[in-house]
C-alpha positions as CSV (number, residue, x, y, z in Angstrom):
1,X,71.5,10.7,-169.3
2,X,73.5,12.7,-171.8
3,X,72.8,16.6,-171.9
4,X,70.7,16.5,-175.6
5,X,67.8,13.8,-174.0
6,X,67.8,16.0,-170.9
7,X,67.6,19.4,-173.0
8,X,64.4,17.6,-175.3
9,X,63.0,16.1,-171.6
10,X,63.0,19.4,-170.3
11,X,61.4,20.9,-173.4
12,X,59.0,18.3,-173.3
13,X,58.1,19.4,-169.6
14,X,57.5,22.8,-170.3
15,X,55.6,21.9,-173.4
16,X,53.5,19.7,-171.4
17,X,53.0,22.8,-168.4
18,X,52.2,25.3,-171.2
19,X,49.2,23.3,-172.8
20,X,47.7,22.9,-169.1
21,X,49.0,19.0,-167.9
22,X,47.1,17.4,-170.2
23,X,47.5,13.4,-169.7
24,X,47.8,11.0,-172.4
25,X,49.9,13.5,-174.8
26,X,53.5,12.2,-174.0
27,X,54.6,11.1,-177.1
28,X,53.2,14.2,-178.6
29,X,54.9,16.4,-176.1
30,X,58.3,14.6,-176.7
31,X,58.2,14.6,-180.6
32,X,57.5,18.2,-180.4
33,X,60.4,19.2,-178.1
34,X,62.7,16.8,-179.8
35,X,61.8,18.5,-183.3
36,X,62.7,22.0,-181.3
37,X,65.9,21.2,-179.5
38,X,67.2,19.4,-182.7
39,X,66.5,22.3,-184.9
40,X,68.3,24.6,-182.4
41,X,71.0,22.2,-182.4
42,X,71.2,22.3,-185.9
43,X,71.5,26.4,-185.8
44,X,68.0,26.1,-186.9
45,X,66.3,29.1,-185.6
46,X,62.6,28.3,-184.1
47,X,60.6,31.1,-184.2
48,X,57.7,32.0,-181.8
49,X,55.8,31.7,-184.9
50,X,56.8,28.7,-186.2
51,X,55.7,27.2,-182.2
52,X,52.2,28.6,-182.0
53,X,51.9,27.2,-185.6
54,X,52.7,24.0,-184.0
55,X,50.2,24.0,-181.3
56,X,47.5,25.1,-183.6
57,X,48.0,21.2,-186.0
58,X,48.4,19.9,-182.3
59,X,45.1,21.3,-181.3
60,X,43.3,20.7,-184.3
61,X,45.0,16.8,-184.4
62,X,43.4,16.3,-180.9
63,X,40.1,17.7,-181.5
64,X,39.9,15.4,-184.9
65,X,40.7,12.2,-182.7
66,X,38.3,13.3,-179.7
67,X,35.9,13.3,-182.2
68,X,36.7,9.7,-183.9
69,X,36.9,8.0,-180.6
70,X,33.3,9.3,-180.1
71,X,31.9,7.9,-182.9
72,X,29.7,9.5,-185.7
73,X,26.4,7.2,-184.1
74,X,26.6,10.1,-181.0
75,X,23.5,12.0,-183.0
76,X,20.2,10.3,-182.9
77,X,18.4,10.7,-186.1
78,X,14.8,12.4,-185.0
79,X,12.9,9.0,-185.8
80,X,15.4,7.1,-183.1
81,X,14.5,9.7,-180.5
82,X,11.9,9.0,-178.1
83,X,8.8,10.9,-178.2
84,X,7.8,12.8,-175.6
């Protein structure tokens, strides 16, 4: 494994340890440490701004498809509910 996919699988790791061990967010996890590792390879400097700003879309991106994958039928209109 050359030193640039172990530097971005690294990132990725701590990425993933930072936002708890979530499952299901690999792909996430690596495009976001790939992005960082290439910037700093690039003498790109990657501020601790310019991360949290990156974990705030993330979060936001994940609530938005929690939400999809729930459906927009999850609220019963009051004449579907059962009466009591």
């Amino acid at each position: 494994m050359d030193s640039l996919e172990q530097r971005i699988r690294d990132r990725a790791y701590h990425i993933w340890e930072e936002e708890g061990r979530p499952h299901g967010r690999e792909r996430e996890h690596w495009q976001r440490a790939r992005s960082e590792v290439m910037a700093v390879q690039n003498g790109e400097h990657v501020s601790d701004h310019d991360v949290a700003s990156r974990r705030r879309k993330t979060s936001r991106a994940v609530k938005i498809e929690a939400k999809s994958k729930r459906g927009k039928t999850s609220k019963k209109a009051p004449e579907d509910r059962p009466r009591a």
